[in-house]
C-alpha positions in Angstrom: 17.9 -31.4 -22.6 16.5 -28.7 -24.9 14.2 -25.6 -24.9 11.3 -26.6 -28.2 9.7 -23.0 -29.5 6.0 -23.5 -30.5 3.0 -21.7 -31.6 -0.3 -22.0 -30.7 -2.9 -19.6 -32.2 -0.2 -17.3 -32.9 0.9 -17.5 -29.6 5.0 -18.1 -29.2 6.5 -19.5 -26.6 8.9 -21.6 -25.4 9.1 -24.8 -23.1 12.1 -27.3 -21.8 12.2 -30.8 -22.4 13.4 -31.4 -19.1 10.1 -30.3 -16.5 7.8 -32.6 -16.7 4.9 -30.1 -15.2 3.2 -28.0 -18.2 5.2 -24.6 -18.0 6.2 -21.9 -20.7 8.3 -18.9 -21.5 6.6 -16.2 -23.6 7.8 -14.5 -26.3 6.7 -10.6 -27.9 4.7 -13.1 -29.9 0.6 -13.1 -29.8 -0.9 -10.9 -28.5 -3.0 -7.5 -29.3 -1.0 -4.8 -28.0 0.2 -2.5 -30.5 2.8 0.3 -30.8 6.7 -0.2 -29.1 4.4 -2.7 -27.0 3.7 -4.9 -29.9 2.7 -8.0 -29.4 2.5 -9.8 -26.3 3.0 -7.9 -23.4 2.4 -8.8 -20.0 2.8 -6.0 -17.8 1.5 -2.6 -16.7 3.4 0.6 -15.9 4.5 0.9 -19.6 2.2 2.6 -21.4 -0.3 -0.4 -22.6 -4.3 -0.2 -22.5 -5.3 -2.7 -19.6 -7.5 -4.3 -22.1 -4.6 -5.2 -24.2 -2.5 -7.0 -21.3 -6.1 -8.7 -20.1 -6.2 -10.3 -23.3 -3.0 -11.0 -23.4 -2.4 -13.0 -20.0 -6.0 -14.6 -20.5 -4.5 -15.8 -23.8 -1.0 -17.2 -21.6 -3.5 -18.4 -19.2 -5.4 -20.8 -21.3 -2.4 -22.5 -22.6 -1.7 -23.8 -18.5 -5.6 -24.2 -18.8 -6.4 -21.5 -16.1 -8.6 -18.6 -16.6 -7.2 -14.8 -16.4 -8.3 -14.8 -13.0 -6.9 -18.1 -11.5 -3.7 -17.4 -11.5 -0.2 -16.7 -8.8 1.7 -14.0 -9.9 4.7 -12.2 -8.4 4.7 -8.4 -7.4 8.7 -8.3 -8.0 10.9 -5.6 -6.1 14.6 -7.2 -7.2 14.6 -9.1 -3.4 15.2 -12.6 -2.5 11.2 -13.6 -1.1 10.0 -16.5 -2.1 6.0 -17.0 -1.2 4.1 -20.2 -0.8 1.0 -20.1 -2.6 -2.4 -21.9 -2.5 -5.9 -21.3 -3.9 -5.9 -18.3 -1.6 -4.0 -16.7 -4.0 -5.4 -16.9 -7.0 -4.9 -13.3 -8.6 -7.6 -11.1 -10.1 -5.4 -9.7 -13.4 -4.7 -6.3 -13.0 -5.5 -5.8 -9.5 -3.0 -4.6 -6.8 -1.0 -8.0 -5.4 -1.1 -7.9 -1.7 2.4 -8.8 -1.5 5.7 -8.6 -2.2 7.8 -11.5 -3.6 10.2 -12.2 -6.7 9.3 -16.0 -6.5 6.6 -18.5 -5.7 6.4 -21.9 -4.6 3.2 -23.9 -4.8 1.9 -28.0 -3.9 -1.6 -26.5 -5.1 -2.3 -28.8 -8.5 -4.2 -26.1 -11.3 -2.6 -23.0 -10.1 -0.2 -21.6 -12.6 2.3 -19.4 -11.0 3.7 -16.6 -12.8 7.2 -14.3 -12.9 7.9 -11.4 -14.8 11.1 -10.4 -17.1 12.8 -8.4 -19.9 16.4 -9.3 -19.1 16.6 -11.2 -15.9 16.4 -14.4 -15.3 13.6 -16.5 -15.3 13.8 -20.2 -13.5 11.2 -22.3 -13.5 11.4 -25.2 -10.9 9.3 -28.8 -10.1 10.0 -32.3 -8.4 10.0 -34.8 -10.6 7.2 -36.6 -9.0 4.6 -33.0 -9.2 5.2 -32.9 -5.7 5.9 -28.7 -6.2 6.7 -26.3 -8.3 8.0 -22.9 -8.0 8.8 -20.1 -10.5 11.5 -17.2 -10.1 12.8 -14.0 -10.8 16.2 -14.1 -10.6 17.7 -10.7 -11.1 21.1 -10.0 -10.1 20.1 -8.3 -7.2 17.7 -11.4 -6.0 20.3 -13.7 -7.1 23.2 -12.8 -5.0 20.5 -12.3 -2.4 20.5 -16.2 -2.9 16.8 -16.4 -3.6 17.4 -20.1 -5.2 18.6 -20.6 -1.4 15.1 -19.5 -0.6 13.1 -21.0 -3.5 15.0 -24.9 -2.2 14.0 -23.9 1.3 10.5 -23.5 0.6 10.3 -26.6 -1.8 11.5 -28.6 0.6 9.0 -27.4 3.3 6.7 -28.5 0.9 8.7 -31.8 1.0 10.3 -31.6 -2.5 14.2 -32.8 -1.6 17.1 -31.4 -4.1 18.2 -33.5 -5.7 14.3 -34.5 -6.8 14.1 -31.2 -8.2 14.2 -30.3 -12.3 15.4 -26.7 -13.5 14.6 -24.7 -16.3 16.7 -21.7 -16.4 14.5 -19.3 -19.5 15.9 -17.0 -21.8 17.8 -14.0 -20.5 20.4 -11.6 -21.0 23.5 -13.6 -22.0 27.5 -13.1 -20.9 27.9 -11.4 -24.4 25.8 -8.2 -23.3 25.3 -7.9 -19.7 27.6 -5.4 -19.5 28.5 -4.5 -15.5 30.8 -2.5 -12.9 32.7 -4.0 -10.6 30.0 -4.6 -8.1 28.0 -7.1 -9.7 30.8 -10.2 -10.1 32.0 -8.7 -6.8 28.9 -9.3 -5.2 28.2 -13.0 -7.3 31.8 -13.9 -6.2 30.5 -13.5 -2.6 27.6 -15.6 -3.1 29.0 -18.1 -4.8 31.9 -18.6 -2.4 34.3 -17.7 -4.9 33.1 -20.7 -7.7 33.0 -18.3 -10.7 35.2 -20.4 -13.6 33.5 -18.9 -17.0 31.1 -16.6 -15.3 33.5 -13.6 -16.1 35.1 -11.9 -19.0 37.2 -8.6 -18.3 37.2 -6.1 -20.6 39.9 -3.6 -21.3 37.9 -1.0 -20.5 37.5 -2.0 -17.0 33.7 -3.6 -17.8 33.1 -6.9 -16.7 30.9 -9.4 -18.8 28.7 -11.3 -16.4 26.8 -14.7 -17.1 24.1 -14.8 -14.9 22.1 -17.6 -16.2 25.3 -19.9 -15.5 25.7 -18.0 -12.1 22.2 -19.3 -11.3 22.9 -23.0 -12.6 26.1 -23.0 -10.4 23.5 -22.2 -7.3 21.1 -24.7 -8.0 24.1 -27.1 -8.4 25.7 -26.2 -5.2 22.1 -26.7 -3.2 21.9 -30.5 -4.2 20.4 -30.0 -7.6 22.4 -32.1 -9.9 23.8 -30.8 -13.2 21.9 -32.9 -15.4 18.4 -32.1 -14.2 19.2 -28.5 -15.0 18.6 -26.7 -18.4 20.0 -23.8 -19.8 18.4 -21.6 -22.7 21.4 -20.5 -24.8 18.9 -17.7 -26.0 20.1 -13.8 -25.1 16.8 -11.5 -24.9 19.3 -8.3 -25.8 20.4 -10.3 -28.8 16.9 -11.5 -29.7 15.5 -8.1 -29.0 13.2 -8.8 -32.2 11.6 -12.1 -30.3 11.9 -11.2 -26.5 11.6 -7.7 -24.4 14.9 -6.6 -24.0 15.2 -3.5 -21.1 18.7 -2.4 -21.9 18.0 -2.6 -25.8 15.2 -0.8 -25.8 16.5 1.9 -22.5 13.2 0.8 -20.6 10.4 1.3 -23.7 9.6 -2.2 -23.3 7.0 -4.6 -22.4 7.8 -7.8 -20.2 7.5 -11.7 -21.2 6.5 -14.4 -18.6 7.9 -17.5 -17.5 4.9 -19.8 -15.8 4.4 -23.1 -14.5 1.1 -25.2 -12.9 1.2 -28.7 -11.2 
């Protein structure tokens, strides 16, 4: 299990050995936006000329051979919905998403689905078979609101069992800077039913160091999804703040990278 960089065009991004369905995770790398919002950025509400993040998706688009307007994206409010997606939804790029959802789930084969990040945590799930796919926004908010618990609920609808399922959990803050209060490994202690070995380190100060990619993993594993079919990135976006957005780095003057996947 390992997450392979390439470049394509220019275009960065990363992908895990482990799913067999084409999928990526973007980098700041290839695109035309220019400024704080150099290179590739993929959403709105910072600052960036439309045109710029147009180009920029269509560009993310062609490498899961979609056009900029074929695509599932998420409209993502820190919650725990999951939507189930068909050709219905295929998404006009910058147009107002007639929902709300921090994941997707999909059996629909050519329909990339799409979640956003610059810190969280992005996973990326698919039965081994192409049966379904689903990508997701796990902040910690969505996490602890067990929206893996959701995700696995709406694969299986779509009659993708657990233990059938391969994870790809992207790049993301990591336990050395995502700094917290009290009420975040409260909170993931809840959720987890109190199986948080190596999620925490205490700080003198009275911080807490939380690792929420390894939070997730432990999720997955405790729905049916076995260790081995998950992967891990071991890349932080705060520490990589040259290669990946980074929203506490940068105190919000940020853009937002992608992690995608199409059956």
């Amino acid at each position: 299990m390992s997450f392979i960089e390439h470049n394509e065009n220019g275009l960065v991004y990363m992908s895990s050995t482990l799913i067999p369905a084409r999928h990526l995770f973007t980098t700041r790398h290839g695109g035309v936006s220019t400024g704080y919002l150099s290179s590739l950025n993929l959403i709105s509400g910072h600052g960036d000329e439309p045109e710029n993040i147009k180009e920029n998706f269509r560009r993310v688009a062609a490498l899961l051979g979609a056009g900029v307007d074929e695509c599932a994206v998420t409209k993502q409010v820190h919650k725990n919905v999951v939507r189930l997606v068909d050709e219905r939804d295929r998404h006009v790029c910058l147009s107002t998403v007639p929902y709300e959802a921090d994941g997707l789930a999909t059996a629909t084969k050519g329909l990339p689905l799409f979640c956003f990040t610059a810190d969280c945590v992005p996973v990326l799930l698919c039965e081994k078979s192409g049966k379904a796919a689903a990508a997701v926004h796990c902040g910690w908010r969505s996490s602890v609101g067990d929206i893996l618990g959701e995700a696995l609920r709406q694969l299986q609808s779509l009659g993708a069992a657990p233990e059938e399922l391969c994870a790809a959990i992207g790049p993301a803050i990591g336990r050395c800077c995502f700094e917290t209060d009290d009420d975040v490994p409260e909170a993931i202690t809840a959720w987890l039913k109190g199986d948080t070995a190596g999620l925490f380190v205490r700080r003198p100060d009275g911080k807490t160091l939380v690792d929420l990619r390894a939070a997730n993993a432990r999720r997955l594993q405790q729905l049916g999804v076995p260790a081995g079919q998950i992967d891990i990135s071991e890349e932080c976006t705060y520490c990589s703040h040259d290669k990946y957005w980074s929203h506490r780095y940068t105190h919000g003057q940020r853009g937002g990278q992608a992690a995608a996947i199409v059956l």
